[in-house]
SEMAR-157379 format. One line per 8 residues: number of its first residue (from 1); their letters; for each residue y negated, z, x of C-alpha. Coordinates in pm, whole numbers, plus 50000, padded with zeros to 5 digits. Example, Ala and Ser with C-alpha at 12.3 -4.5 7.8 and 13.67 -1.06 7.14 Angstrom:
REM residues 2
1	AS	50450:50780:51230; 50106:50714:51367
This chain:
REM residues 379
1	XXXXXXXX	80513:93058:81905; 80126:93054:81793; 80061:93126:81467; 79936:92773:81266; 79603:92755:81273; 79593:92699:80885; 79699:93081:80946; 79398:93176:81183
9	XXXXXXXX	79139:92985:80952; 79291:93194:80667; 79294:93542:80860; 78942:93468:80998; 78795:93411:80676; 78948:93735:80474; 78835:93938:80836; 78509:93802:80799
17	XXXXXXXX	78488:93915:80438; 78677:94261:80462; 78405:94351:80733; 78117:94248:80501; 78272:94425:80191; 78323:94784:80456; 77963:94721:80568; 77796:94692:80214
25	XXXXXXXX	77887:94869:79876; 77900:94546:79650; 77889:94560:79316; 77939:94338:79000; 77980:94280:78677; 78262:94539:78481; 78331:94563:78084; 78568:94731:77866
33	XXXXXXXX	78825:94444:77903; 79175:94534:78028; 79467:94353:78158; 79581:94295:77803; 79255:94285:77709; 79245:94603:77501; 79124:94927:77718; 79226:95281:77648
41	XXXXXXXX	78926:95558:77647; 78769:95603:77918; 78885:95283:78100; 78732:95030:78287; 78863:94702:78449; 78658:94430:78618; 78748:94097:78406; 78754:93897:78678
49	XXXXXXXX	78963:94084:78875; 79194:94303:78654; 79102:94605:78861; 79114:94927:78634; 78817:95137:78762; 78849:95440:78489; 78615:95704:78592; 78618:95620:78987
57	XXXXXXXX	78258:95749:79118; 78095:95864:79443; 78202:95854:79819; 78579:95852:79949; 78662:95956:80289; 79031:95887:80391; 79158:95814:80766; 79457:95732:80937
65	XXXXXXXX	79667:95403:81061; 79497:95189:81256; 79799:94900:81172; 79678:94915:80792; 79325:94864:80890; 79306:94484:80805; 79483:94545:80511; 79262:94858:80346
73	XXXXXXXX	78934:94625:80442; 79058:94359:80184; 79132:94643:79919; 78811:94828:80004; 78576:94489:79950; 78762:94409:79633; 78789:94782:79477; 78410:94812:79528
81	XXXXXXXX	78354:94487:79440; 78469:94577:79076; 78449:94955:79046; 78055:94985:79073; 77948:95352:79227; 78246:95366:79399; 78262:95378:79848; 78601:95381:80028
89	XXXXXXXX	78571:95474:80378; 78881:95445:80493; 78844:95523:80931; 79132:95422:81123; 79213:95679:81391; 79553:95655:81376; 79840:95818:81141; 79810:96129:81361
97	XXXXXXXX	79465:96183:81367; 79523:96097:80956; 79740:96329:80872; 79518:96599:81088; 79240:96518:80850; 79428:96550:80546; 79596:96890:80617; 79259:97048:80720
105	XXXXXXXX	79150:96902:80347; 78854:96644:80526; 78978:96369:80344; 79117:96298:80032; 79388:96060:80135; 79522:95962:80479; 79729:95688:80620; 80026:95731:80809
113	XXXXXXXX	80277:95435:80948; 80533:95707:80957; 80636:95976:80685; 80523:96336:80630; 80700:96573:80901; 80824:96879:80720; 80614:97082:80891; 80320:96874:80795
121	XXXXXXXX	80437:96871:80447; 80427:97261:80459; 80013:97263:80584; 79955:97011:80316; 80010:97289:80064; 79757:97494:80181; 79515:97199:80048; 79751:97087:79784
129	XXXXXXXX	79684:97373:79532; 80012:97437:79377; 80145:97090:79518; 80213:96927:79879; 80113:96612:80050; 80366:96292:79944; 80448:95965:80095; 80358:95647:79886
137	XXXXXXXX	80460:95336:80102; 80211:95097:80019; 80165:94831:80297; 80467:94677:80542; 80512:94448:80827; 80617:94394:81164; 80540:94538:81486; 80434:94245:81690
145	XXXXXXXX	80517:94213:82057; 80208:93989:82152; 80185:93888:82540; 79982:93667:82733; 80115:93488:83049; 79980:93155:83163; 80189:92848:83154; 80456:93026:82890
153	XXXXXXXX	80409:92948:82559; 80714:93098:82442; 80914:93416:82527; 81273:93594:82392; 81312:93924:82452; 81604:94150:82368; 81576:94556:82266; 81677:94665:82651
161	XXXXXXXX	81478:94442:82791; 81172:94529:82621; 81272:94893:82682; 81269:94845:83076; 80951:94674:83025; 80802:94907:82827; 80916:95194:83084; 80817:95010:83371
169	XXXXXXXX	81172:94912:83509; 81121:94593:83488; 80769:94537:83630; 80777:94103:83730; 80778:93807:83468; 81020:93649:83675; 81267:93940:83619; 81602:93793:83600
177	XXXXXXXX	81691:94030:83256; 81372:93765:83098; 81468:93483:83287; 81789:93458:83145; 81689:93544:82778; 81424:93267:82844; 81644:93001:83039; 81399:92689:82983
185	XXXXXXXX	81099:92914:83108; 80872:92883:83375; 80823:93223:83447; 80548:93354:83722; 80590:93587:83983; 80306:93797:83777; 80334:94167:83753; 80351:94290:83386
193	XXXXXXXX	80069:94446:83268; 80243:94656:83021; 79965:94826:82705; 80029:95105:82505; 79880:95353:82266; 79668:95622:82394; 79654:95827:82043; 79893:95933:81845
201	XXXXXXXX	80012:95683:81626; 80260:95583:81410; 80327:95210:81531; 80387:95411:81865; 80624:95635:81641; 80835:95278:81491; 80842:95114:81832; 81021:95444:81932
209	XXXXXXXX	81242:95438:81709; 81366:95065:81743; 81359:95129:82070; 81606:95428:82022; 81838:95276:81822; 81838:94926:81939; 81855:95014:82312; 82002:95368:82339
217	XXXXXXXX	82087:95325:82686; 81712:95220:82808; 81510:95433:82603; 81577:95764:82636; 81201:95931:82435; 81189:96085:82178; 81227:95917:81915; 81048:96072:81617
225	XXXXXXXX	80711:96124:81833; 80335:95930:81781; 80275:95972:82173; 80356:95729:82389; 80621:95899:82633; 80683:95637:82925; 80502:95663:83225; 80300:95402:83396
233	XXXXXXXX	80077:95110:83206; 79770:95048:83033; 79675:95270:82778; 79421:95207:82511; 79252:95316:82205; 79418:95200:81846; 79551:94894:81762; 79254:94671:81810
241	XXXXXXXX	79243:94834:82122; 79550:94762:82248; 79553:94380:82118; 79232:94350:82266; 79361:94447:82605; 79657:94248:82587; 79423:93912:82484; 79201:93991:82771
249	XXXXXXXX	79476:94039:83080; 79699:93752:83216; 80042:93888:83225; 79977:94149:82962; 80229:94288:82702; 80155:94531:82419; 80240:94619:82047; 80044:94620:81747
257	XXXXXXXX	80067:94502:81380; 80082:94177:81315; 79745:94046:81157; 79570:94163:81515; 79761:93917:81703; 79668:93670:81406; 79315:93715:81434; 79346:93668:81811
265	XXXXXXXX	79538:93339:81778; 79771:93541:82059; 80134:93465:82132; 80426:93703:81993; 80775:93781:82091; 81061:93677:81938; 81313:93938:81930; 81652:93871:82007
273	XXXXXXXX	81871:94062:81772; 82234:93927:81818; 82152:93710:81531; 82255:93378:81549; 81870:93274:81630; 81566:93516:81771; 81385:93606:81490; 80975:93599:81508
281	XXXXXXXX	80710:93833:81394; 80625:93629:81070; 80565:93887:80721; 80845:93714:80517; 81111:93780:80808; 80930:94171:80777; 81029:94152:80449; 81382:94099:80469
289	XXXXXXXX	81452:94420:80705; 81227:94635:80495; 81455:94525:80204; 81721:94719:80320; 81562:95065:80338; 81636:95315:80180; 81431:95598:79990; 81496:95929:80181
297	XXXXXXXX	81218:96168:79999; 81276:96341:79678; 81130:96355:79371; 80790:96248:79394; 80837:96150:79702; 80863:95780:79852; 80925:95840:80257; 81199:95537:80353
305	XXXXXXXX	81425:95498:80569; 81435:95178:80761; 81713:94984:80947; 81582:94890:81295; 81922:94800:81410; 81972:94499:81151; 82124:94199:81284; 82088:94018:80964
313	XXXXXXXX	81989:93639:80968; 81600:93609:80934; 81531:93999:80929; 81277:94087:81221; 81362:94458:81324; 81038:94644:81487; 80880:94729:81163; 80660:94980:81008
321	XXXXXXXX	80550:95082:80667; 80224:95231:80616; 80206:95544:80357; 79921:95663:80169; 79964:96018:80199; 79824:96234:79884; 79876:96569:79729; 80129:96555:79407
329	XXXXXXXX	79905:96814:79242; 79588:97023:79335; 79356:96668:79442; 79039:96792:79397; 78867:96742:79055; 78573:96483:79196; 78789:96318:79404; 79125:96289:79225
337	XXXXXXXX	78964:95960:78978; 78879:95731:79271; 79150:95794:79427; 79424:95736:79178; 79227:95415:79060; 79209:95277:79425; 79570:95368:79529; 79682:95200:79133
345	XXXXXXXX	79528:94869:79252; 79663:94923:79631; 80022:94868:79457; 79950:94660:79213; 80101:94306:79179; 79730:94207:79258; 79669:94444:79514; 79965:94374:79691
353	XXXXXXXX	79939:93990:79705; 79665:93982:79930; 79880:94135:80212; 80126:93822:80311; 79778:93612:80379; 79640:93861:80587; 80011:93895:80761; 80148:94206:80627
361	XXXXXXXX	80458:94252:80433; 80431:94329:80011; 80670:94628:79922; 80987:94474:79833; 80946:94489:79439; 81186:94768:79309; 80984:95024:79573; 80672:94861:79450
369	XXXXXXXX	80729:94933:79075; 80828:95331:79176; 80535:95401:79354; 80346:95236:79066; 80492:95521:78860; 80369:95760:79047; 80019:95738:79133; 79929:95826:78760
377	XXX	80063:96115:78753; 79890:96264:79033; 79661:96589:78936
């Protein structure tokens, strides 16, 4: 169903400021004030905002997820906002292109919607003096199936279906696989119009895997891979990209986080998970499935492991979670202050609360609170 438009005023307004905060280093007012109102040496946190700027200076670079891009716009206009002298710029190429960057040591941090590979953990040490690159989950929420197809308002679809879809077996609206998950539907003889990713990606990489898992039979790719596998459809650049091609086409389909199809005012897909009701695309039902994973790194290390088979009541099962990935030890020196202050608000309880307006998930709180005792102690 459409997302309210109380929803699309909300999402509009936080776009419209998240682009003017990446377009413009703001600045105001910071003092020596803390969140309990006493700061240690060498602190400094923005009254207003309780963001705890400490000796953050200079210019950022960091890349990766396209999916998080919404979300690191807020966090960029509001760490700048407060930590005068400080510029994020945070490009979203995709977790591939990301992690690239990060193990050739061109940016200081990357995003990634899916964890470290080991072998990608092993390069990372060549940057990483005496350390490696580690996953800190910081942003969640679903993988949206938006569509648009004239006269339906409404659409259930099922993990094979979406599979056949998605690898062009099914290639009509009028399919009898959708008309029956869709029984009160009056679906067109259109031809799908089916987008995908044409970079490496990590939403690609999720989709996969729910795919996988939820539809074994129909989905036969690999599962663990950013590139998009199936043959035939439309490809496109990103998530924006992607979203913008689905908005555009009648009888389009595609993936993509959440908050694009928001800002689009598009249609998503409720997924039929053998729950007693489909379950939509909404960052509280997110939530509820990214509740259940379970932390698969070690020590330092945050990388989850998520259930995209659930069947629970509520829980919506494509999902991703978006890492920041950094090195444990051997950041370097100039950059190592800005970053552990930006990624410290990322996670915060303040930081964190501006994701369910802009339609991403908050890390469930017990994740939250171990990633919050981590970023300190990188070096």
């Amino acid at each position: 169903m459409k997302l309210q438009r109380k929803n699309r005023l909300r999402a509009t307004a936080l776009g419209a400021l998240a682009v003017s905060g990446a377009l413009v280093l703001t600045a105001c007012g910071s003092d020596d004030n803390s969140d309990g109102g006493t700061a240690g040496a060498g602190e400094k946190t923005n009254a207003a905002s309780n963001i705890t700027c400490d000796d953050a200076k200079g210019q950022i670079l960091s890349a990766g997820s396209s999916a998080q891009k919404n979300a690191m716009d807020i966090w960029v206009k509001e760490f700048q906002a407060a930590c005068p002298g400080v510029e994020i710029n945070y490009q979203p190429i995709g977790s591939g292109g990301g992690i690239t960057k990060f193990t050739q040591g061109q940016v200081a941090f990357a995003g990634s919607d899916s964890a470290l590979k080991p072998e990608e953990v092993e390069a990372s040490q060549k940057i990483c003096t005496g350390g490696k690159g580690i996953n800190l989950p910081m942003v969640g929420g679903p993988v949206a199936i938006g569509f648009k197809l004239d006269g339906v308002d409404e659409l259930v679809l099922d993990a094979p279906t979406l599979a056949k879809i998605f690898d062009t077996k099914i290639t009509k609206w009028n399919d009898k696989a959708i008309a029956e998950l869709n029984p009160d539907a009056k679906l067109p003889d259109t031809a799908i119009q089916a987008f995908h990713r044409s970079d490496e990606s990590g939403t690609t990489q999720n989709l996969n895997k729910y795919l996988s898992v939820a539809a074994p039979d129909d989905w036969k790719f690999d599962a663990s891979s950013k590139s998009w596998e199936a043959k035939g459809g439309q490809a496109a650049s990103g998530s924006a990209g992607v979203a913008s091609g689905v908005k555009d086409t009648n009888g389009a389909i595609g993936y993509f986080e959440l908050s694009y199809a928001a800002a689009s005012d598009m249609t998503t897909v409720k997924i039929d998970t053998g729950a007693g009701a489909p379950v939509e695309a909404t960052s509280e039902n997110a939530s509820k499935a990214i509740a259940a994973a379970k932390v698969k790194g070690t020590g330092n290390d945050m990388a989850l492991e998520l259930d995209y088979a659930t069947k629970a009541e509520g829980a919506y099962p494509i999902i991703l979670v978006t890492y920041e990935i950094a090195c444990d030890k051997g950041n370097k020196a100039e950059t190592l202050p800005s970053v552990k202050a930006f990624l410290n608000y990322a996670i915060s309880d303040e930081g964190q609360k501006v994701l369910t307006d802009a339609h991403y998930a908050p890390m469930p709180a017990e994740i939250a609170a171990k990633v919050r005792e981590i970023v300190p102690t990188l070096s």
